[in-house]
C-alpha positions in Angstrom: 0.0 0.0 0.0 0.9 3.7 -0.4 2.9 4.8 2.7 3.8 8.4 3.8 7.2 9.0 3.7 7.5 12.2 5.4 6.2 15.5 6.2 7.0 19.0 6.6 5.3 22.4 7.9 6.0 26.2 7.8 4.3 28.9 9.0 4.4 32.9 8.5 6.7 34.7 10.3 4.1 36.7 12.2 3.0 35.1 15.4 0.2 36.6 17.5 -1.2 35.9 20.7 -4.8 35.1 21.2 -5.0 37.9 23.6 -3.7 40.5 21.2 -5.8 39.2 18.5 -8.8 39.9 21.1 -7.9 43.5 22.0 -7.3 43.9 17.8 -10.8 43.4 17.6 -12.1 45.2 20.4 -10.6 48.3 18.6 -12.1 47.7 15.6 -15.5 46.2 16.8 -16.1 46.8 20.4 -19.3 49.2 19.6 -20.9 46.4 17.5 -23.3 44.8 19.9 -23.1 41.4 18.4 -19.2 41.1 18.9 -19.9 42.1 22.8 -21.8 39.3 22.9 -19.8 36.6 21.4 -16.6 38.4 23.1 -16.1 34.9 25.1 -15.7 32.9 22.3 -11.9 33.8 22.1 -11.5 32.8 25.8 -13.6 29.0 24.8 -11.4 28.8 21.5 -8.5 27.0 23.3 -6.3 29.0 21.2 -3.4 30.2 22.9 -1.2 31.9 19.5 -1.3 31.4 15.7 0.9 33.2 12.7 -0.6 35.3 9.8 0.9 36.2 7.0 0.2 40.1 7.2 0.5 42.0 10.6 -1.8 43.9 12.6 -0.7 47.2 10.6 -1.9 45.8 7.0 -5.3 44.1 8.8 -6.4 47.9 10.0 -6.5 49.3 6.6 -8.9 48.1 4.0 -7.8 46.4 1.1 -9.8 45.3 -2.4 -9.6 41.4 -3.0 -6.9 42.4 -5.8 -4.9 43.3 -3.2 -5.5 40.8 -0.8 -5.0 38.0 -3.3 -1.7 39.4 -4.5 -0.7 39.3 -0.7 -2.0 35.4 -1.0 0.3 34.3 -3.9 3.4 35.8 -2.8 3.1 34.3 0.7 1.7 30.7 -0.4 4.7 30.5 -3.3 7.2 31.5 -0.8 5.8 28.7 2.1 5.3 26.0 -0.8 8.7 26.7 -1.8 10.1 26.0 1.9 8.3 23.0 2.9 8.7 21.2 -0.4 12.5 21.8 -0.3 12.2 20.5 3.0 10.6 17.6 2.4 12.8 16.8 -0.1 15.7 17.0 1.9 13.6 15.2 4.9 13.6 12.2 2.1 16.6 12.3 1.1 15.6 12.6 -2.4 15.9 15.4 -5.7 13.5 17.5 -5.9 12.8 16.4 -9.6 12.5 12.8 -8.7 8.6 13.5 -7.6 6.3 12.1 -10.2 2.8 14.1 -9.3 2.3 17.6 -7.3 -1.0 17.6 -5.7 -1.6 21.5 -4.8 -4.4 22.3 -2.3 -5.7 25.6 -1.4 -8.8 27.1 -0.8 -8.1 30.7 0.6 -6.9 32.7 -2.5 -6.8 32.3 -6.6 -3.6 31.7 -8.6 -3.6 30.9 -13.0 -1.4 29.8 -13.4 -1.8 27.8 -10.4 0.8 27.9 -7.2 2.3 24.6 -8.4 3.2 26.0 -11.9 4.9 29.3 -10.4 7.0 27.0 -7.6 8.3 25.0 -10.6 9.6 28.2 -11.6 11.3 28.3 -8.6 13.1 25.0 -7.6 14.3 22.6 -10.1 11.2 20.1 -10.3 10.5 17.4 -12.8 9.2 19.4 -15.9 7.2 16.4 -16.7 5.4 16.2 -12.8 1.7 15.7 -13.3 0.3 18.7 -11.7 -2.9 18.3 -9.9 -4.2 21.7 -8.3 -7.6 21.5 -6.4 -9.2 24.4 -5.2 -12.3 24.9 -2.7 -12.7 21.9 -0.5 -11.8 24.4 2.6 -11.1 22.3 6.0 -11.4 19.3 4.0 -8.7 19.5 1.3 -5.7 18.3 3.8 -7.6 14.8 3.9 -8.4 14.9 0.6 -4.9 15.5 -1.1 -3.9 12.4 1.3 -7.4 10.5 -0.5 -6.2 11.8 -4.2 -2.9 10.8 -3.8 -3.6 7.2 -2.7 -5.8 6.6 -5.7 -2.8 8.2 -8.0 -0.8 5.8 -6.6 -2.6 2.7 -6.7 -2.4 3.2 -10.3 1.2 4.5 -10.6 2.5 2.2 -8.0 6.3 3.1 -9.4 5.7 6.9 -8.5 6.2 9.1 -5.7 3.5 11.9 -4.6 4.0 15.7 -3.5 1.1 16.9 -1.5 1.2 20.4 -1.2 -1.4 22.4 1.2 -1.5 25.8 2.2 -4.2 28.3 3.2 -3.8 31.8 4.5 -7.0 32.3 6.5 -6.0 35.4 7.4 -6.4 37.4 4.4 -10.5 36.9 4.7 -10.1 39.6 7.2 -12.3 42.4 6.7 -12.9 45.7 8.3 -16.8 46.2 7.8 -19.3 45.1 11.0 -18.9 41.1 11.9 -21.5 38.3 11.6 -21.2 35.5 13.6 -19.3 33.9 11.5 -16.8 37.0 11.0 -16.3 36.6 14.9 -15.3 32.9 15.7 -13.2 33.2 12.4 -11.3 35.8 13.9 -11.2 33.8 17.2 -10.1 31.0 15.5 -8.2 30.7 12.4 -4.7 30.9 11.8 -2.0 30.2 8.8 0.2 27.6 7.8 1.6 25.6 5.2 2.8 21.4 4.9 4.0 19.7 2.5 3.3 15.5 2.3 5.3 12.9 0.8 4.1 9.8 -0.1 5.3 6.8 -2.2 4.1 3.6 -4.0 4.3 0.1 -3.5 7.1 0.0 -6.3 9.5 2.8 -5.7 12.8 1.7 -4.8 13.6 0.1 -1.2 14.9 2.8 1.2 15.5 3.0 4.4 13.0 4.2 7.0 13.7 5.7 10.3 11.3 3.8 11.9 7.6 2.2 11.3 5.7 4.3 8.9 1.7 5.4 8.3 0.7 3.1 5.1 -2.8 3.9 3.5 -5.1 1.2 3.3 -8.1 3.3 1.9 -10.2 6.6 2.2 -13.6 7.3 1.4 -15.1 10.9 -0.1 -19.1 11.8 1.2 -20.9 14.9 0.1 -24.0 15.3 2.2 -27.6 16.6 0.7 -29.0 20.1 1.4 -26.2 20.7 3.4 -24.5 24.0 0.8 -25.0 26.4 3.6 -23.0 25.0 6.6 -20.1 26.2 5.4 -18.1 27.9 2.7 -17.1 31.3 1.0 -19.1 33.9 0.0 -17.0 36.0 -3.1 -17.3 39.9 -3.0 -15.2 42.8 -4.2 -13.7 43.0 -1.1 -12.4 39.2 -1.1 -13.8 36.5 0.7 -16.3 36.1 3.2 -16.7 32.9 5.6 -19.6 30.8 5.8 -20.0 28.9 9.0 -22.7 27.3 10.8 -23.6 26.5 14.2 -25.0 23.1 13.6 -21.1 21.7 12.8 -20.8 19.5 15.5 -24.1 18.3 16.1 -23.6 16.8 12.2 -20.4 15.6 13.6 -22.1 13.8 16.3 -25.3 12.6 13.7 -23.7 12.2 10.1 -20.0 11.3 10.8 -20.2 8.5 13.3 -22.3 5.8 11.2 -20.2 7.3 7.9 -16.9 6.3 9.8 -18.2 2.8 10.8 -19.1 1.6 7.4 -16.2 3.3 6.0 -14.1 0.8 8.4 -16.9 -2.2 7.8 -15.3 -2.5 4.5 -11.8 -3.8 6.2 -13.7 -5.5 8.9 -12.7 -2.9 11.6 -14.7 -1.3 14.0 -14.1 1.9 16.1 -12.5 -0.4 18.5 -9.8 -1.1 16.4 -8.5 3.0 16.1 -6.1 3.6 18.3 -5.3 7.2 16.6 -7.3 9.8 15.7 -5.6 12.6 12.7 -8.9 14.7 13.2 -8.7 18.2 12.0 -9.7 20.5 14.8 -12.3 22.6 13.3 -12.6 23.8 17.0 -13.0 22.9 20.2 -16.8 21.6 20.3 -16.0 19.9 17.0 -13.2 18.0 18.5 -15.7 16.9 21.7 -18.1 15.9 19.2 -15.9 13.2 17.9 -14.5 12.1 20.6 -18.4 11.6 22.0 -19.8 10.3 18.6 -17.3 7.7 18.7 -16.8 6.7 22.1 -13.2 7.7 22.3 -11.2 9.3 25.1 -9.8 12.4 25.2 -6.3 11.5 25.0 -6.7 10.0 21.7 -6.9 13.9 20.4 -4.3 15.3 22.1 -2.2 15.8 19.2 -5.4 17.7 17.7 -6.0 19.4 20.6 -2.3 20.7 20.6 -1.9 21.9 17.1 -5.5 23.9 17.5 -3.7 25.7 20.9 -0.6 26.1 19.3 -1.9 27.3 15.6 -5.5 27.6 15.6 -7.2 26.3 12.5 -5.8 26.4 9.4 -8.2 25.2 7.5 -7.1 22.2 4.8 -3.2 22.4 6.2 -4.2 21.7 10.3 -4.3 17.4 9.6 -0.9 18.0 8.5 0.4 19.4 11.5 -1.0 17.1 13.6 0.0 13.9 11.4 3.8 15.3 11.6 3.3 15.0 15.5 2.0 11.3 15.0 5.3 10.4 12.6 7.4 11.6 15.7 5.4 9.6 18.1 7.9 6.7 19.6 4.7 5.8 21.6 3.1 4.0 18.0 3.7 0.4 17.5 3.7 -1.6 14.4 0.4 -2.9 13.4 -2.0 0.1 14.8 -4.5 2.0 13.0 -5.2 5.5 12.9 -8.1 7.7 10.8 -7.0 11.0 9.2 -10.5 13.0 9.2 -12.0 16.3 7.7 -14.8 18.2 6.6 -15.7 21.1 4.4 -17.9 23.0 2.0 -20.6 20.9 0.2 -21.3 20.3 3.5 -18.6 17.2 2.3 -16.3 14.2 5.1 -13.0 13.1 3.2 -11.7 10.1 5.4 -8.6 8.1 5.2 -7.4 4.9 7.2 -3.8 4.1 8.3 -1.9 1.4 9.6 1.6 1.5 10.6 4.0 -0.8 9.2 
């Protein structure tokens, strides 16, 4: 099966407190009677710091979406560029010895896309298949894992970039907040990861240690579900859809989709002993832990990226999967879930087993 070599992150240079991102917005909003009233919500977030690509200065002016998404490319070629150079070196490999880039991003536009300019950059293969994929939000980390496992069953000789980055930042916008506008700003933060992962045919190497193979994943797109979350495009850039009802679909939908997901390798939830669950936030994270009967501790990894970086969107799995590659405490044999969900209102699931 395909296994995942290795993995890499970066991040902005611009870290920020939770508690300066709170006063930033009292400045800005503190008259609006709806943000006095969901002030809390960056105390509950369980986000301690995050980076952004732009600081506080650029965030307190106003800027059209030209501007904004100019700000996007630069940053997101400059992060792709480090953690794809990192991974190689993490593999021990040249660069142009990666058969297929798989580019995932859902915060800002690029034609040509992000992949094409980086090749411009570093000295990839100019015969990689590229495979950009735009607007699966929180759910494109998990995905690009998914896409790259079919890829590979079919190109078993072939190794995979996965490339994910998402600069939730630049959403920012100075006019009165929704709802939604305020646990964005309570929650999201920026990042980047790059993913390696090889098929059952490429050349013998030697591994560090037991390593994540993928055994399957499994793609679900739920009915009447478009408004739970997702952009909304305006002049001024983008502006975020999110809905309340996230985790009670967690705890309703996601539950009996994961159990006959792992019926079809005659698993049960029983059998997971680690969960790569992206963090869409705190009540999120408590809804899969009660949905599926699993302890706390199983998250912790989760629950340490969201403190550490808040949510950043498609790119968060990644972060926490790097964690579980460095966990000594995994033994041969176990089997973990990478898990996400996004716009459509959509669940991109993939099974692991180390080996």
């Amino acid at each position: 099966m395909p296994r995942i070599v290795a993995v890499t992150t970066a991040t902005p240079p611009n870290l920020i407190s939770q508690e300066k991102v709170k006063d930033f917005a009292q400045t800005h909003f503190g008259k609006n009677k709806l943000f006095q009233r969901l002030l809390p919500v960056f105390d509950n977030a369980m986000v301690e710091e995050r980076h952004i690509a732009v600081d506080f200065a650029w965030l307190s002016k106003r800027h059209s979406f030209t501007e904004s998404n100019q700000r996007y490319v630069e940053v997101a070629l400059n992060l792709s560029e480090q953690v794809t150079v990192d991974l190689a070196h993490r593999c021990a490999m040249p660069l142009d010895e990666f058969d297929v880039v798989f580019f995932i991003s859902t915060t800002g536009l690029s034609t040509p896309s992000i992949d094409a300019l980086l090749f411009n950059r570093i000295p990839l293969n100019p015969h990689i298949k590229r495979v950009p994929i735009w607007g699966l939000g929180c759910a494109g980390g998990a995905a690009g894992l998914s896409r790259a496992f079919e890829y590979l069953k079919a190109f078993p000789t072939h190794r995979a970039l996965v490339i994910v980055v998402e600069l939730c930042s630049l959403s920012f916008q100075l006019e009165d907040p929704n709802k939604a506008d305020i646990i964005s700003a309570a929650l999201f933060g920026d990042g980047a990861a790059a993913c390696a992962v090889f098929g059952d045919d490429t050349p013998q190497r030697e591994a560090s240690g037991i390593e994540p193979t993928i055994l399957g994943s499994l793609s679900t797109i739920y009915p009447n579900t478009l408004d739970v979350m997702g952009w909304r495009a305006t002049s001024e850039g983008f502006k975020v859809t999110l809905s309340q009802d996230i985790p009670t679909i967690v705890s309703s939908l996601v539950k009996s989709n994961i159990t006959e997901f792992l019926h079809h390798y005659e698993l049960s939830l029983r059998d997971l002993a680690h969960f790569v669950m992206h963090p869409g936030g705190v009540k999120v994270l408590q809804a899969y832990a009660e949905g599926l009967g699993a302890p706390i501790e199983k998250f912790r990894h989760c629950y340490d990226v969201l403190r550490s970086f808040g949510n950043m969107s498609s790119v968060t799995v990644y972060f926490i999967l790097q964690r579980f590659l460095e966990d000594k405490s995994i033994l041969a044999g176990d089997f973990g879930l990478v898990g996400a969900l996004g716009p459509g209102f959509s669940s991109e699931l993939v099974l692991l087993q180390w080996k």
